[in-house]
Backbone as JSON, one array per atom type, in Angstrom:
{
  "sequence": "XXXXXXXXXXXXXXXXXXXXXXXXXXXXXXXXXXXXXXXXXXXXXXXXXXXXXXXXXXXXXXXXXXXXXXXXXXXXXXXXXXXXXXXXXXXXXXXXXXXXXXXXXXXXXXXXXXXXXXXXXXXXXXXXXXXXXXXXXXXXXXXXXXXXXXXXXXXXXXXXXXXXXXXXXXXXXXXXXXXXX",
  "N": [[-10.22, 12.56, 3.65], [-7.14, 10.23, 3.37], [-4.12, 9.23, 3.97], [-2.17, 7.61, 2.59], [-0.32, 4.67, 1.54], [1.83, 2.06, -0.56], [2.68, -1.29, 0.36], [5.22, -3.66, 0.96], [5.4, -6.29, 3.32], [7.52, -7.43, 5.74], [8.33, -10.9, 7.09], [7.45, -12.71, 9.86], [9.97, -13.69, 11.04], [11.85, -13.05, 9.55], [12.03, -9.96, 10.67], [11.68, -10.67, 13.37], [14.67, -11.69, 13.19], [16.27, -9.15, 12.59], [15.97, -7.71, 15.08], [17.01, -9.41, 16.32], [19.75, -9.28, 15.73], [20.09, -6.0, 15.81], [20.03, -5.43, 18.77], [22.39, -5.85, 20.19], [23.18, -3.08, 19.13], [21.54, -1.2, 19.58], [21.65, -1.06, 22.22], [24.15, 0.31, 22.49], [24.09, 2.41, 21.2], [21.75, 4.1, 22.62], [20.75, 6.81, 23.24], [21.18, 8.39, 20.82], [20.16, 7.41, 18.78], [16.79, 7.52, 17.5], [14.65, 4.48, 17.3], [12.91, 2.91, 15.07], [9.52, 1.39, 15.7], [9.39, -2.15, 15.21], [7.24, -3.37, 14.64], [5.61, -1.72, 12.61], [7.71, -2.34, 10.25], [8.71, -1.93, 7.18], [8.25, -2.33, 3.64], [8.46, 0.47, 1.33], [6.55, 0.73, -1.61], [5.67, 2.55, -3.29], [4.65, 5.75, -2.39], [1.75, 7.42, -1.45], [0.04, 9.56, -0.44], [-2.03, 11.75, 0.4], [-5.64, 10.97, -0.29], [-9.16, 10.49, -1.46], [-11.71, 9.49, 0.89], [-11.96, 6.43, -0.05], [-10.05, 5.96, -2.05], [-10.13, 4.63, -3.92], [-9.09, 4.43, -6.94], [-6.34, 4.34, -6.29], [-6.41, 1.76, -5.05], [-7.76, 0.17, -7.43], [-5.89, 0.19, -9.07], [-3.33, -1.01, -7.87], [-4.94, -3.94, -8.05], [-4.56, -4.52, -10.66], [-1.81, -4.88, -11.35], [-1.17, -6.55, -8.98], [-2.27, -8.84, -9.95], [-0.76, -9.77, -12.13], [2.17, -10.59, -11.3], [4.51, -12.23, -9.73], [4.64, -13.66, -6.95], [7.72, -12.39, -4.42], [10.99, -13.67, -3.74], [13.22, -12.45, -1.11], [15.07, -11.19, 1.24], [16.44, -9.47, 3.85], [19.35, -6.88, 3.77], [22.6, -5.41, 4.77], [23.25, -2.32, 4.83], [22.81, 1.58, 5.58], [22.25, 5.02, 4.82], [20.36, 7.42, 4.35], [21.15, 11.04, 4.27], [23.03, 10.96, 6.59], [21.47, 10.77, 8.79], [18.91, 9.02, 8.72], [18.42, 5.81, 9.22], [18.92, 2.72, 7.28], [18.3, -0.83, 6.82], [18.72, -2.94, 3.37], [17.69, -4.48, 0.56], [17.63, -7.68, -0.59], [17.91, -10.55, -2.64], [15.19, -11.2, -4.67], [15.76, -8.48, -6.6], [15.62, -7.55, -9.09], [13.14, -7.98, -10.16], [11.78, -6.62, -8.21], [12.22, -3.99, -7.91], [10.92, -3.25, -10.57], [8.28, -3.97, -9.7], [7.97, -1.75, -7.5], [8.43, 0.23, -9.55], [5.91, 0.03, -11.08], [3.86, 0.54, -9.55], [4.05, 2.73, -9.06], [1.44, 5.04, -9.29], [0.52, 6.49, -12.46], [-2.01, 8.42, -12.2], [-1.42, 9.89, -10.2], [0.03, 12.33, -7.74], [2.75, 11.27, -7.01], [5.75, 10.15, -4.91], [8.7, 8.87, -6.37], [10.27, 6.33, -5.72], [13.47, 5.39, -4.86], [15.32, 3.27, -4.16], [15.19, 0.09, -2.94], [14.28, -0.4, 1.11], [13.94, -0.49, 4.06], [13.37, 1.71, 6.89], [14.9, 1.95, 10.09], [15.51, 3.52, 12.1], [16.31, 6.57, 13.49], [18.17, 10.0, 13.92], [18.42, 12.8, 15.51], [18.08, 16.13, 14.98], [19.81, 17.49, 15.91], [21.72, 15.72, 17.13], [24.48, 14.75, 18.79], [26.46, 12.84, 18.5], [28.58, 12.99, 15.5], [29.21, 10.44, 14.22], [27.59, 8.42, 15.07], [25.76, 7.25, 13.27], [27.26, 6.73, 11.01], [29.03, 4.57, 11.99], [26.88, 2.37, 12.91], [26.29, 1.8, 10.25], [28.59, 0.78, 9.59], [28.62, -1.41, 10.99], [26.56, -2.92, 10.4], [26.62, -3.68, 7.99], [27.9, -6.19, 6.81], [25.41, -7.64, 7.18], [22.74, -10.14, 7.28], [19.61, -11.34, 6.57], [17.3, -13.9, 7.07], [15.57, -15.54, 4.22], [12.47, -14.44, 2.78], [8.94, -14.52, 1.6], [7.41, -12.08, -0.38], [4.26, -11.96, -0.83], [2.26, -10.56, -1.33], [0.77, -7.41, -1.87], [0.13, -4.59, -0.08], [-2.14, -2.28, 0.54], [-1.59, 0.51, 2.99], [-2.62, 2.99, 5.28], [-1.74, 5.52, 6.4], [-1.55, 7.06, 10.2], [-0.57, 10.05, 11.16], [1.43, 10.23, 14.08], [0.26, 9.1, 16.1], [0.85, 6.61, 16.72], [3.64, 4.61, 18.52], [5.24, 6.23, 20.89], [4.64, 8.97, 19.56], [4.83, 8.1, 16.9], [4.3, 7.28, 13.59], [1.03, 5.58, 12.93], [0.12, 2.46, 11.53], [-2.13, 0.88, 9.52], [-3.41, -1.64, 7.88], [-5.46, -1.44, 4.91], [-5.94, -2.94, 2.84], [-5.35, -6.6, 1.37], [-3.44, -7.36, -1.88], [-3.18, -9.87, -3.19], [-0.27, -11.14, -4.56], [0.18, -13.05, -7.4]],
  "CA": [[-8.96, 12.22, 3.02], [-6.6, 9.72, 4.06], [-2.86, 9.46, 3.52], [-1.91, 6.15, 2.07], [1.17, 3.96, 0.44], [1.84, 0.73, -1.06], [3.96, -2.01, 0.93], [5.44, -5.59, 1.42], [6.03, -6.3, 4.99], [8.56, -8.88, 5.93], [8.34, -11.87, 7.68], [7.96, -12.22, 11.61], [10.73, -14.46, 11.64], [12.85, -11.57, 9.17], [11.59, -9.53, 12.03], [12.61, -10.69, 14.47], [15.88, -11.74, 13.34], [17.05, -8.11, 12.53], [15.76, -7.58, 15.97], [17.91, -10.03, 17.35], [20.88, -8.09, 15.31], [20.1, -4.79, 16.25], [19.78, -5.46, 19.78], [23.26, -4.84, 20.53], [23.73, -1.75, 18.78], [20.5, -0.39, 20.54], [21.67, -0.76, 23.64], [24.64, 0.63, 22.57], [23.76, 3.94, 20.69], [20.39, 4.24, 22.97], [20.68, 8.05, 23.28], [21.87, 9.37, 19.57], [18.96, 7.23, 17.42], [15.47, 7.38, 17.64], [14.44, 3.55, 16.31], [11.73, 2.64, 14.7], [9.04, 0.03, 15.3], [9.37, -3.05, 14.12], [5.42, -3.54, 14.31], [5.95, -0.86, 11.84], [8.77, -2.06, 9.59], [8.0, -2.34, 5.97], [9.29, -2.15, 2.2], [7.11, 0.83, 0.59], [6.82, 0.28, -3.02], [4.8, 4.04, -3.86], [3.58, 6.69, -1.34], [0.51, 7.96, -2.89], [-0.08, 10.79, 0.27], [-3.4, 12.31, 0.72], [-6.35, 10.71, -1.01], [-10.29, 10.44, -1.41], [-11.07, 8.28, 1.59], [-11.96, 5.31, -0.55], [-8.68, 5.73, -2.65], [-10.69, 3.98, -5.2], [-8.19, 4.63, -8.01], [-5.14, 3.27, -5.68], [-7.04, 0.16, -5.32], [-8.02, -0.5, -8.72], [-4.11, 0.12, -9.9], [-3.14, -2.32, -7.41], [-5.01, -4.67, -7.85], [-4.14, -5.13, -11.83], [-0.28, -5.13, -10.27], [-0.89, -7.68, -8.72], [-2.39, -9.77, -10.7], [0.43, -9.94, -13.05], [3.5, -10.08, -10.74], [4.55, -13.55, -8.65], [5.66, -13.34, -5.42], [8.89, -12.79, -4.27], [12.03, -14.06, -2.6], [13.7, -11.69, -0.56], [15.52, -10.81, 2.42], [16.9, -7.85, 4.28], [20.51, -6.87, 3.72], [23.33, -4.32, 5.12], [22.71, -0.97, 6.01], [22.75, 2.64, 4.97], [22.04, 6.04, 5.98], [19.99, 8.58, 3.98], [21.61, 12.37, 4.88], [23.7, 10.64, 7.68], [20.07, 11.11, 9.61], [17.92, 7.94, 8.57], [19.1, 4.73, 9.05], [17.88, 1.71, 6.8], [18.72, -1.9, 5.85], [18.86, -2.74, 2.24], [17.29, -5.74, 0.51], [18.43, -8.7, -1.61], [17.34, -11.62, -3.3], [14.81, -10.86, -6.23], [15.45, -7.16, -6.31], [15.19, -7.02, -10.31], [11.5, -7.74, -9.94], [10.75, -5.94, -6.87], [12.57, -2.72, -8.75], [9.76, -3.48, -11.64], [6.73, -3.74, -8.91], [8.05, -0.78, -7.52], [8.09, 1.14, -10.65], [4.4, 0.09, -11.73], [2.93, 0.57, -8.26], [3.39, 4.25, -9.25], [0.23, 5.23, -10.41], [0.95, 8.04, -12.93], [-2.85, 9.23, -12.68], [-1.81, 10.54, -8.82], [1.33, 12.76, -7.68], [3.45, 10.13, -6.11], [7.3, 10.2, -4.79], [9.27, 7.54, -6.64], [11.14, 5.01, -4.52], [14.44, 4.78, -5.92], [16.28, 2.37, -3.47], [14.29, -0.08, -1.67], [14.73, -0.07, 2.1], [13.26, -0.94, 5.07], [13.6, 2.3, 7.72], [15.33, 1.11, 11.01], [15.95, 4.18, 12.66], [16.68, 7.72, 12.77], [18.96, 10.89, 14.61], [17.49, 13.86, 15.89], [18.04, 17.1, 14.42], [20.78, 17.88, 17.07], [22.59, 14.11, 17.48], [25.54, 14.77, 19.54], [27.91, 12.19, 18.08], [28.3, 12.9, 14.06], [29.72, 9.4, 13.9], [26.82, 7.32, 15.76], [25.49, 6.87, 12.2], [27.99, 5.63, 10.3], [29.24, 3.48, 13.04], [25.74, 1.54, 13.03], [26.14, 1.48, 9.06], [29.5, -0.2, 9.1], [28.52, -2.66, 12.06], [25.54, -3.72, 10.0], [27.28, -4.06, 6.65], [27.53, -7.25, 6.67], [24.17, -8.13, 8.22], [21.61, -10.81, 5.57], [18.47, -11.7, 7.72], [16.59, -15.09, 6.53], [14.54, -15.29, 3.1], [11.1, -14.6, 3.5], [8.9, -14.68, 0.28], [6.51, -11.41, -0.07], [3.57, -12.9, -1.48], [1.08, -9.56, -1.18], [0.98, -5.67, -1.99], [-0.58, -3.97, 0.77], [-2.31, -0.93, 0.86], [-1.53, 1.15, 3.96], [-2.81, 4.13, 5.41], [-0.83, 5.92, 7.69], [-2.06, 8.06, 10.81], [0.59, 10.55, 11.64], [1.56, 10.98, 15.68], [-1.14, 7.9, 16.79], [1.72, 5.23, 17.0], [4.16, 4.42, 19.57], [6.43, 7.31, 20.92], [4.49, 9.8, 18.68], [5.18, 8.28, 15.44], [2.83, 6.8, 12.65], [0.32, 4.21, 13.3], [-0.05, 2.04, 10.23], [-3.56, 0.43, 9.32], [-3.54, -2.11, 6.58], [-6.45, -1.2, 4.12], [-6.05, -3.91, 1.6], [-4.16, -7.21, 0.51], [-3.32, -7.59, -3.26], [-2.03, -10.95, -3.69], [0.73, -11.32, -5.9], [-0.15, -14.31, -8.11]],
  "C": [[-8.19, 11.24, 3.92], [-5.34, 9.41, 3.74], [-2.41, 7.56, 3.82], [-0.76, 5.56, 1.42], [1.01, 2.44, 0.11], [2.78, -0.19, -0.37], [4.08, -3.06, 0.83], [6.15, -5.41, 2.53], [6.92, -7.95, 4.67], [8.09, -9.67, 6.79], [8.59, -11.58, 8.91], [9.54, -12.86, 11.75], [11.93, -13.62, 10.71], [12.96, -10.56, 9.78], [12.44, -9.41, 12.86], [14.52, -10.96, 14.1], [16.54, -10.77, 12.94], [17.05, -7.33, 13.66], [17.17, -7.7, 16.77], [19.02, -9.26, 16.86], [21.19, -6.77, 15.64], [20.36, -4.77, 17.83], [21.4, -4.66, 20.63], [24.02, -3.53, 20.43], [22.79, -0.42, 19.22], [20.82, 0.26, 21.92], [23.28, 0.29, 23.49], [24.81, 2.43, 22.43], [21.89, 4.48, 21.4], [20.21, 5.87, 22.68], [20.72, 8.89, 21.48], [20.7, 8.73, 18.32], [17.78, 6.94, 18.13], [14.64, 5.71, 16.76], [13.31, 2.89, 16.03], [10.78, 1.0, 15.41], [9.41, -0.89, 14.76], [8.21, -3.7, 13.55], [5.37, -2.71, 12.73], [6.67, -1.41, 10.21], [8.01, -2.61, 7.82], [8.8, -1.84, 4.76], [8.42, -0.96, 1.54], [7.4, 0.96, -0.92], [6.21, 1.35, -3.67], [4.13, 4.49, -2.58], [2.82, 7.89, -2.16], [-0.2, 9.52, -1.89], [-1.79, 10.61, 0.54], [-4.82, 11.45, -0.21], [-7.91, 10.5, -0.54], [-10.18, 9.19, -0.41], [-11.6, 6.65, 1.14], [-10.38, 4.68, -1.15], [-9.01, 4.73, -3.78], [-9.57, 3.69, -6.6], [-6.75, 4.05, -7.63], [-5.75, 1.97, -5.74], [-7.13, -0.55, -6.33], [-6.5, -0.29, -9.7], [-3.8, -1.13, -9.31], [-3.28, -3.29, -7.33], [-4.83, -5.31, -9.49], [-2.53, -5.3, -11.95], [-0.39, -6.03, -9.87], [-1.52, -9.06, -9.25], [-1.75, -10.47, -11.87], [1.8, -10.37, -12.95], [2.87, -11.7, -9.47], [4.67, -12.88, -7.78], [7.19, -13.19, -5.92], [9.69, -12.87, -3.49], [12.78, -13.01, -2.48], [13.8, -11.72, 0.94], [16.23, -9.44, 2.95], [19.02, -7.92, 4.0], [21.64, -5.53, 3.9], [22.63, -3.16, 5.22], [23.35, 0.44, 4.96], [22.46, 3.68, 5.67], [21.87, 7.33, 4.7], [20.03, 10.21, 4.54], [22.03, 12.42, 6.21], [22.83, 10.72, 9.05], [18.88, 9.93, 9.54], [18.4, 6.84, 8.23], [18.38, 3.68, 8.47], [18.97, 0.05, 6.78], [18.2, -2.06, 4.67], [18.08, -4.2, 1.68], [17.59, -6.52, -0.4], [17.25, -9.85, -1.84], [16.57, -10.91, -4.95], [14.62, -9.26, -6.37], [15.06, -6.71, -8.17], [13.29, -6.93, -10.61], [10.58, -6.88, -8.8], [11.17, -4.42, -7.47], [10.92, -2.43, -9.96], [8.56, -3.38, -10.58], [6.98, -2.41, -8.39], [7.11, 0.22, -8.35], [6.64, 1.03, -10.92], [3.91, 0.1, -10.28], [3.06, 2.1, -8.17], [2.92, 4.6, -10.01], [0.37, 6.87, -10.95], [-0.38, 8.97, -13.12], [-2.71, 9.84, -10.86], [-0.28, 10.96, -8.64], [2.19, 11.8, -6.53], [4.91, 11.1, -6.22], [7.78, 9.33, -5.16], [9.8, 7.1, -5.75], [12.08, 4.51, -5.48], [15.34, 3.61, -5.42], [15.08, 1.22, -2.56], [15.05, -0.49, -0.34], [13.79, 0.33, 3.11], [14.29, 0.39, 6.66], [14.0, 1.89, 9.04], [15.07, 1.92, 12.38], [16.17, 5.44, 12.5], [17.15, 8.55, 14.04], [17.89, 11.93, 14.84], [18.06, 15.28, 15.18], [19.65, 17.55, 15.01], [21.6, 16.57, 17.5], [24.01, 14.9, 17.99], [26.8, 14.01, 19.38], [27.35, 11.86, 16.58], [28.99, 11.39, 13.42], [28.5, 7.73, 14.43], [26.14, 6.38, 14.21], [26.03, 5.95, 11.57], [28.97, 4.47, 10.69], [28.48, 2.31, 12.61], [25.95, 1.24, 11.33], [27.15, 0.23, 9.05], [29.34, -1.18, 10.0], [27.55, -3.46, 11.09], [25.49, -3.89, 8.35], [27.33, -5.62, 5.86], [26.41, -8.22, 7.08], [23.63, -9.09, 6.56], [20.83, -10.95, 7.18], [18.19, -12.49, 6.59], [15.92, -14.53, 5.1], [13.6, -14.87, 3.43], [10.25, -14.28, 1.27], [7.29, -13.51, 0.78], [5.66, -11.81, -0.96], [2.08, -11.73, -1.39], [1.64, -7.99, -1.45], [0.01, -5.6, -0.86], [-0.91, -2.61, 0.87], [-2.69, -0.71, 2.27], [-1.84, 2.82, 4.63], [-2.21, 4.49, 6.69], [-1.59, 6.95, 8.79], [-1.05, 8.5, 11.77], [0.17, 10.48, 13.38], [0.41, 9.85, 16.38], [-0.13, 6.67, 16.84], [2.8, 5.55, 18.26], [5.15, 5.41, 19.8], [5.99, 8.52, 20.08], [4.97, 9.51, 17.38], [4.24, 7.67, 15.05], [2.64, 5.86, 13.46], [0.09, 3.68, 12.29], [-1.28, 0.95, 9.87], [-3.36, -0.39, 8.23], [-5.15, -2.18, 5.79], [-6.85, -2.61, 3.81], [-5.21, -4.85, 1.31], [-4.29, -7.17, -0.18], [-2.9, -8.76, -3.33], [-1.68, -10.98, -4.98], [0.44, -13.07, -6.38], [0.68, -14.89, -9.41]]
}
């Protein structure tokens, strides 16, 4: 079995420049968030979990998804904070179509979790965070944040391998491109 999802990664140069943004709020809140990779960082468009380790049936969804569906323009935008514990930025540009790839990138012949917001994970608190404000601090600093266009031009299937990445968190393997056409 292998535990798998669907993604569009961003641009190095969207990358880095939320990098360069974050930088001072890293150094500032070092202790109170745990922050993600940015090797890591990604849009997931369906997490499909556990599956046969071909995933045969993810594949062959995906790849009639993307054969239907352009690319698209998008960039990262402001900030958020799922149960004042998981910090994300938010994304803009063509979000009416990336809502729609979303939606059909969950394959209803496998128990998926919808993806109702999309959102690129940044960061996250510890169980025990010590200042109940470090959160929404970092939200309203990065409120007004946009990072560059970048144009996602692929679905990617990803398989994740818990506790094998940096600091004990995932390691992320790309399976498969789909190009969007």
């Amino acid at each position: 079995m292998i535990r798998v999802f669907a993604a569009l990664f961003p641009s190095d140069e969207a990358k880095e420049h939320l990098v360069t943004a974050l930088r001072p709020i890293r150094d500032f809140s070092r202790q109170e968030i745990r922050w993600t990779d940015p090797d890591n960082w990604h849009l997931t468009l369906a997490f499909y979990g556990d599956q046969p380790n071909e995933a045969s049936a993810i594949r062959a969804h995906l790849v009639q998804i993307a054969a239907f569906r352009p690319p698209l323009s998008l960039h990262l935008s402001g900030a958020g904070a799922f149960e004042n514990r998981t910090l994300w930025t938010g994304v803009g540009g063509d979000t009416d179509n990336l809502r729609t790839l979303m939606a059909e990138s969950a394959d209803p012949t496998v128990d998926v979790r919808p993806r109702q917001r999309a959102h690129l994970t940044i960061g996250r608190t510890g169980r025990r965070s010590h200042d109940p404000y470090a959160v929404p601090d970092i939200v309203r600093a990065l409120s007004v944040y946009r990072g560059p266009d970048f144009t996602a031009d692929e679905i990617c299937l990803v398989q994740s391998h818990l506790g094998q990445g940096r600091a004990g968190g995932s390691r992320y393997e790309i399976l498969e491109r789909f190009e969007l056409r």
